[in-house]
C-alpha positions as CSV (number, residue, x, y, z in Angstrom):
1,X,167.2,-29.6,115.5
2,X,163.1,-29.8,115.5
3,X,161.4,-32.7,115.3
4,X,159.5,-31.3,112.1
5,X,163.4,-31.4,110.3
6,X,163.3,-35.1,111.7
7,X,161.5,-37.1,109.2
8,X,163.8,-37.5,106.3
9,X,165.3,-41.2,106.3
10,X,168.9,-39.9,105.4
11,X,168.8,-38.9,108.8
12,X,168.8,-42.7,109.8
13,X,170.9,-44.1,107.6
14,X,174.8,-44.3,108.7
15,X,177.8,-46.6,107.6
16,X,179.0,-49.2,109.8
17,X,181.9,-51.3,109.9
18,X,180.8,-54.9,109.2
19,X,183.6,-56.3,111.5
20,X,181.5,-54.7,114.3
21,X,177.9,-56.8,113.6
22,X,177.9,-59.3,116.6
23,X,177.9,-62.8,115.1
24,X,177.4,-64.4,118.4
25,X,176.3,-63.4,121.7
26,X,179.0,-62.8,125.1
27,X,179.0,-64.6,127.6
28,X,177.9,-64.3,130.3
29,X,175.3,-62.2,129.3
30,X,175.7,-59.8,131.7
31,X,179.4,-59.5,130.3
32,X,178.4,-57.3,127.2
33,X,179.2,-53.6,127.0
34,X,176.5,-50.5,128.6
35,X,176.2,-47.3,127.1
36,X,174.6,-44.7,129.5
37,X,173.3,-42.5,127.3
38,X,171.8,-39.4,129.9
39,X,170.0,-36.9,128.5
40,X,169.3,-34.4,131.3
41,X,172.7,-34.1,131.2
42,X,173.5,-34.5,127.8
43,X,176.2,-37.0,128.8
44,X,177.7,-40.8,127.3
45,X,179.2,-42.9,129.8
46,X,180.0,-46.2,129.0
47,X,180.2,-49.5,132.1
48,X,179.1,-53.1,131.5
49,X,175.9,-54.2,131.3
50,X,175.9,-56.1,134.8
51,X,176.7,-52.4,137.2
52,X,173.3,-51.4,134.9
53,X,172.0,-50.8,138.8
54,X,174.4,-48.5,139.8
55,X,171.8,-46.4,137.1
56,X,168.4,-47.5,138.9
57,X,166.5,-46.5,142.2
58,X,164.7,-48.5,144.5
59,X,161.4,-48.5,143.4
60,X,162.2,-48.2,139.9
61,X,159.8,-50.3,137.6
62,X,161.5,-52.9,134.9
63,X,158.9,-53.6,132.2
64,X,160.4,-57.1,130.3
65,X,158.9,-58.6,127.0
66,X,158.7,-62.7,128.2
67,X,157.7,-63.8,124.1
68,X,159.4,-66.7,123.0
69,X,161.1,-67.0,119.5
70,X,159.6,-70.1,117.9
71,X,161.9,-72.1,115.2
72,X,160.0,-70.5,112.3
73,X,162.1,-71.3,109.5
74,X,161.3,-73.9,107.6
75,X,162.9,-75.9,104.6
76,X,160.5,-77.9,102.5
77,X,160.1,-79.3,98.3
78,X,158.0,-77.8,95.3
79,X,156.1,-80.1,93.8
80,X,159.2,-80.1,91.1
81,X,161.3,-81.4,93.6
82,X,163.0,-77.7,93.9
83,X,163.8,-76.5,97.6
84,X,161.9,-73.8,99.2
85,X,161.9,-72.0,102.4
86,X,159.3,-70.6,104.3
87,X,159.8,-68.5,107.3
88,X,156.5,-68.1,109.5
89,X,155.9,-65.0,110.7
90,X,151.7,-65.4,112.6
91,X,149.4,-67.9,112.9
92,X,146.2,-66.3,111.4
93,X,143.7,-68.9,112.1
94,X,144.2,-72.8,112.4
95,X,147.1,-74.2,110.6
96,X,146.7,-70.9,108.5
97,X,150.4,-68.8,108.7
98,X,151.4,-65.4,107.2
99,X,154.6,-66.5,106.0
100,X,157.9,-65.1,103.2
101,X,158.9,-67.6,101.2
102,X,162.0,-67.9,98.8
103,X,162.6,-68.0,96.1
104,X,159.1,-65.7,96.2
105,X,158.7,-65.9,92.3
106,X,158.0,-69.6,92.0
107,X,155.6,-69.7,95.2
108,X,152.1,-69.8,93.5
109,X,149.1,-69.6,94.6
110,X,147.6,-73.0,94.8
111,X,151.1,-74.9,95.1
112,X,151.5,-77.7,97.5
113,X,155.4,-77.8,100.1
114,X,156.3,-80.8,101.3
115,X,158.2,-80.6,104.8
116,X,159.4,-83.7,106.6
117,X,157.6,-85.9,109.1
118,X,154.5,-86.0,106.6
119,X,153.9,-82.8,106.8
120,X,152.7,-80.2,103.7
121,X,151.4,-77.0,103.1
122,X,149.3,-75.6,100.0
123,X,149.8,-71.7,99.3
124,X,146.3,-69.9,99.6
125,X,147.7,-66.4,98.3
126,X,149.5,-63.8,97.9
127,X,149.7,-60.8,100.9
128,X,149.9,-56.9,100.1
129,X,153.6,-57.4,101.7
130,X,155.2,-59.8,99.0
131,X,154.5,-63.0,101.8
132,X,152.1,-65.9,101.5
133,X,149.2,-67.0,103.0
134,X,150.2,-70.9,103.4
135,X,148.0,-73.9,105.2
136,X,149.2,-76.8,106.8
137,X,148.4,-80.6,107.1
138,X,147.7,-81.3,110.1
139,X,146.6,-78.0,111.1
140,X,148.7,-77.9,114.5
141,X,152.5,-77.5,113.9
142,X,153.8,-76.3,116.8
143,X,155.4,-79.6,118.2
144,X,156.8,-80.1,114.4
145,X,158.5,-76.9,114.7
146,X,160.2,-77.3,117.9
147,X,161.7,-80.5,115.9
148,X,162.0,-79.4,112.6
149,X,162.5,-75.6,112.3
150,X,165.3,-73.3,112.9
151,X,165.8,-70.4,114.7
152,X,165.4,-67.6,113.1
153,X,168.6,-65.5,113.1
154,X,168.2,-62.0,111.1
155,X,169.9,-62.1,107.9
156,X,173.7,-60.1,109.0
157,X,173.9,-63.2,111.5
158,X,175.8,-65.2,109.0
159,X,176.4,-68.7,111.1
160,X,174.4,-70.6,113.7
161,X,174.8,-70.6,116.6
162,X,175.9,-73.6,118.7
163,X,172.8,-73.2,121.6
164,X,169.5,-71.7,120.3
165,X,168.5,-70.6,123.6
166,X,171.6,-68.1,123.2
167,X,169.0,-66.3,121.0
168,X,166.4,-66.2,123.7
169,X,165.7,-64.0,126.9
170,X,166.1,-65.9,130.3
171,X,162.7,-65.1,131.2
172,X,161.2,-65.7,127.6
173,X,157.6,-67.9,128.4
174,X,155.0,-67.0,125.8
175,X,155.7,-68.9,122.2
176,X,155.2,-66.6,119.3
177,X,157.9,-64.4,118.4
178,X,159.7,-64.6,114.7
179,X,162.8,-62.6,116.7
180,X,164.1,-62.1,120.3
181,X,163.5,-59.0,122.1
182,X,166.9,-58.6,121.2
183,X,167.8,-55.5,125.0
184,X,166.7,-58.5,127.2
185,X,169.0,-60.8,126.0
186,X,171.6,-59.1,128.7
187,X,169.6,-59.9,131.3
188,X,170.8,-63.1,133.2
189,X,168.5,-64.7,136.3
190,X,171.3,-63.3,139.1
191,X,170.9,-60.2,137.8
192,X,167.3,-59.7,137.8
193,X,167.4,-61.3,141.4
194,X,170.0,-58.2,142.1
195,X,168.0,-55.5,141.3
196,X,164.8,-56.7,143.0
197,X,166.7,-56.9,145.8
198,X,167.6,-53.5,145.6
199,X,164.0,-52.5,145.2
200,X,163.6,-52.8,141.5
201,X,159.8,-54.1,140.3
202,X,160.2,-56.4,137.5
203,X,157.1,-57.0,135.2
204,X,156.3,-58.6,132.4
205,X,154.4,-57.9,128.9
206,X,154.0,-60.3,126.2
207,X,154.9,-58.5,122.4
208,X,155.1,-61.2,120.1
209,X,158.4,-59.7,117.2
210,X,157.5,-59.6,113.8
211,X,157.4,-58.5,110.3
212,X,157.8,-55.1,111.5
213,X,161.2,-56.1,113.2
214,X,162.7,-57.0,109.8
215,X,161.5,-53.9,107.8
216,X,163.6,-51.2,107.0
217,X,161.9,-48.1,106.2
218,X,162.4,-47.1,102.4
219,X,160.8,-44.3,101.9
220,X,162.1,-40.6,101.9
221,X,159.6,-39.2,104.7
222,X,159.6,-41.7,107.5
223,X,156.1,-40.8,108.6
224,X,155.0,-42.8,105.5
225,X,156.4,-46.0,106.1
226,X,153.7,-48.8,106.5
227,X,154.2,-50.2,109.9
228,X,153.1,-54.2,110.4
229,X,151.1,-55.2,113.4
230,X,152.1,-57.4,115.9
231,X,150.2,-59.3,119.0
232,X,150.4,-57.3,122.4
233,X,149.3,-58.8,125.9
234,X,149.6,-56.4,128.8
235,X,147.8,-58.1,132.1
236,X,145.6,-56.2,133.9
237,X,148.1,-56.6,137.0
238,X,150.7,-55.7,134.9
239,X,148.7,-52.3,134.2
240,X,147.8,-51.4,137.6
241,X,151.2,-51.5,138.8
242,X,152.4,-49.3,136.4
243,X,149.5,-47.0,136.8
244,X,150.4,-46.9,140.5
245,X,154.2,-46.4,140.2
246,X,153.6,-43.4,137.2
247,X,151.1,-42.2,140.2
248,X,153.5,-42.3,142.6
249,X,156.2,-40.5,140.5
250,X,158.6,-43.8,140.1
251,X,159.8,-44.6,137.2
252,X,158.9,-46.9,134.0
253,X,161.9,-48.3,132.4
254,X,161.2,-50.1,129.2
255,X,163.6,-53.1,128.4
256,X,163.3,-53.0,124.8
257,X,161.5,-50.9,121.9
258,X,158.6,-53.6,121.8
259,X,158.1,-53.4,125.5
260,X,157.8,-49.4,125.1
261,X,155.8,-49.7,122.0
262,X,153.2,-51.8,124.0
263,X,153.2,-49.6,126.8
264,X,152.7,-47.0,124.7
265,X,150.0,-48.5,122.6
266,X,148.1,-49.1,126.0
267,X,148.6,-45.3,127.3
268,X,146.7,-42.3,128.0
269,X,148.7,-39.4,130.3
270,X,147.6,-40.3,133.8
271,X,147.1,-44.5,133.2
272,X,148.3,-47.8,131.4
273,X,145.4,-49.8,130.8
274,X,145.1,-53.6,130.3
275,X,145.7,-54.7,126.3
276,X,145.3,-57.8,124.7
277,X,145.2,-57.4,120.4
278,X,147.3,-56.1,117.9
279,X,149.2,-52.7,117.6
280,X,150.5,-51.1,114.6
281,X,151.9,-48.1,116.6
282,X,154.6,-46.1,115.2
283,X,156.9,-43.7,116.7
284,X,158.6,-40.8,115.1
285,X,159.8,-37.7,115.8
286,X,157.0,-35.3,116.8
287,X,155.3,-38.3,119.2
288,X,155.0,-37.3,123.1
289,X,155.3,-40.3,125.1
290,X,153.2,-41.4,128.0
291,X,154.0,-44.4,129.8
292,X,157.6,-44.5,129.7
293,X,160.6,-42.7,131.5
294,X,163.8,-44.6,130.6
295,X,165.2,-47.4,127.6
296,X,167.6,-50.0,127.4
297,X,168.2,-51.0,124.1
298,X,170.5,-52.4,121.8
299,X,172.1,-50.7,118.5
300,X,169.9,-51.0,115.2
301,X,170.3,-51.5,112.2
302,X,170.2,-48.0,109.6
303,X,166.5,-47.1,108.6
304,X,165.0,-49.4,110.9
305,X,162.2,-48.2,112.6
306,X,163.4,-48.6,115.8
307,X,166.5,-46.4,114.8
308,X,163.9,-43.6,114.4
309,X,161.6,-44.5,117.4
310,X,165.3,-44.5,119.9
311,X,166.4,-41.0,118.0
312,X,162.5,-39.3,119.0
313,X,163.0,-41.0,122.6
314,X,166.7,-40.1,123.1
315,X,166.6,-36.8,120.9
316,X,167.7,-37.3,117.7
317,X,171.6,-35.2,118.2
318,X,172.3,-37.3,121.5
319,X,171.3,-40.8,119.6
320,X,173.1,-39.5,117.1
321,X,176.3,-39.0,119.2
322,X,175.8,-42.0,121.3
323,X,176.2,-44.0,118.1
324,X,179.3,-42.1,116.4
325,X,180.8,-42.5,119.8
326,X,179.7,-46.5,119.8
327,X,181.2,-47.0,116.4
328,X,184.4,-45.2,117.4
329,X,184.6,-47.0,120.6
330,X,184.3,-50.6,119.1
331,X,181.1,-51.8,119.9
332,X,179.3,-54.6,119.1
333,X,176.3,-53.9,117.1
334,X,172.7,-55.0,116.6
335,X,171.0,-58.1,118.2
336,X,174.2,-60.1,119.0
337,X,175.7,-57.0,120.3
338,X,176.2,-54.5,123.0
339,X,173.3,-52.2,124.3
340,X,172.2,-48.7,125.6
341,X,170.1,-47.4,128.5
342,X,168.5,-44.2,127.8
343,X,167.6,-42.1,130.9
């Protein structure tokens, strides 16, 4: 099938049975289920996700997201005494967030939210997406969160879970995400001492997950959903290297759809350059991709964008096969669930 027959969200959209939406992560992480999805020669294999270096070659470059998920739901009173919840999503200036609110109709503009420990929050206005521009007394909430919020679990993740760093990478560092790079959840410290030691280079890119992780795309021709912009930081170390290895013919593996869409967003054809700033990049079918050779990934959610941005990578029929075989097979889906590498 062309990519110019690729754009129609039907496409993406597929039935899954609920009994297979991960509700809690395996452990050890390393534990969870690897589908080897290989497209030179058109071929699904499926091992666990800690022989993933029986698929990669000394020299091999292993490019990992290291955001943190903050607690960035919050629970707070309307000035009527009514309960209202506000999920942060970016800090846009000083004590200033972007943030979704619910219920949504009876934020309005001007309206104070009391939270606990003294602090409030008055809602400045209304953004294009349906969210709320909200300011908080004092200004710096970051320690209040860490003590007051909640993690963030997407909305098919219908319990908490009993650890919340279960719901973060082993190597996460940088504060600022709204969701975990869900593909490096696998990844336990052993294993990422393995593969160096068979010659993998590991490195590190900050993409801090949000709004645009929770979209789905809903309208009919994919290339006109509105994507959000998120916060990318690629070092300039962290650009060289991967200059060098694409110059010496090694390959970029991307752990993750964010950490390929910042590569990508900081690619020409012969380099990767140093990025700090936001990126609203898109990918869909008909995009040629620059920076990166190989994904690991987990299973997403029908008419998400990063449905469509695995189907260009993988080839839409593959993908397409990799999941019918997934479903059949009894995996466990989305960010709880198992994953895929794409080579």
């Amino acid at each position: 099938m062309e990519d110019k027959g690729l754009h129609s969200l039907k496409l993406y959209d597929y039935v899954l049975p609920p009994e297979l939406i991960a509700q809690k992560p395996v452990m050890p992480r390393d534990s969870s289920r690897l589908l080897i999805v290989d497209r030179r020669l058109n071929r699904i294999e499926e091992t666990v996700f800690g022989r993933i270096g029986d698929f990669l070659n000394p020299g091999d470059v292993l490019v990992l997201n290291d955001t943190k998920v903050i607690n960035a739901r919050l629970f707070g009173k309307r000035s009527t005494g009514a309960k209202i919840e506000a999920f942060l999503l970016n800090e846009v200036e000083r004590g200033v967030w972007h943030a979704l609110v619910n219920p949504a109709k009876r934020a309005r503009v001007g309206e104070r939210i009391d939270f606990q420990k003294g602090v409030s929050a008055v809602i400045k206005e209304r953004t294009l997406d349906g969210g709320r521009l909200i300011e908080f007394t004092p200004p710096d909430i970051r320690e209040f969160l860490s003590e007051i919020g909640e993690v963030p679990l997407p909305p098919y993740i219908k319990s908490a879970i009993d650890d919340p760093q279960k719901y973060q990478t082993v190597y996460a560092q940088k504060d600022g995400a709204v969701a975990a790079p869900t593909a490096g959840l696998h990844f336990t410290p052993g294993l990422l001492v393995q593969l160096q030691q068979k010659g993998v280079e590991v490195l590190h890119l900050t993409l801090h997950c949000g709004l645009a992780t929770f979209r789905p795309v809903k309208v009919d021709d994919v290339r006109e959903h509105p994507m959000s912009k998120e916060w990318v930081e690629i070092s300039a170390e962290c650009a060289k290297k991967i200059t060098k290895a694409r110059g010496q013919g090694r390959r970029v593996i991307a752990v993750g759809t964010t950490s390929l869409r910042s590569l990508e967003s900081a690619a020409s054809m012969d380099a990767v350059m140093p990025f700090e700033g936001e990126t609203g990049i898109y990918i869909y079918p008909g995009y040629q991709f620059k920076a990166v050779d190989a994904l690991v990934t987990n299973f997403h959610t029908p008419c998400s964008t990063n449905l469509v941005l695995v189907s260009t990578f993988g080839g839409y029929e593959l993908i397409h096969k990799a999941y019918q075989y997934a479903i059949e097979r009894r995996f466990r889906f989305f960010s709880f669930g198992d994953a895929m590498f794409i080579l």
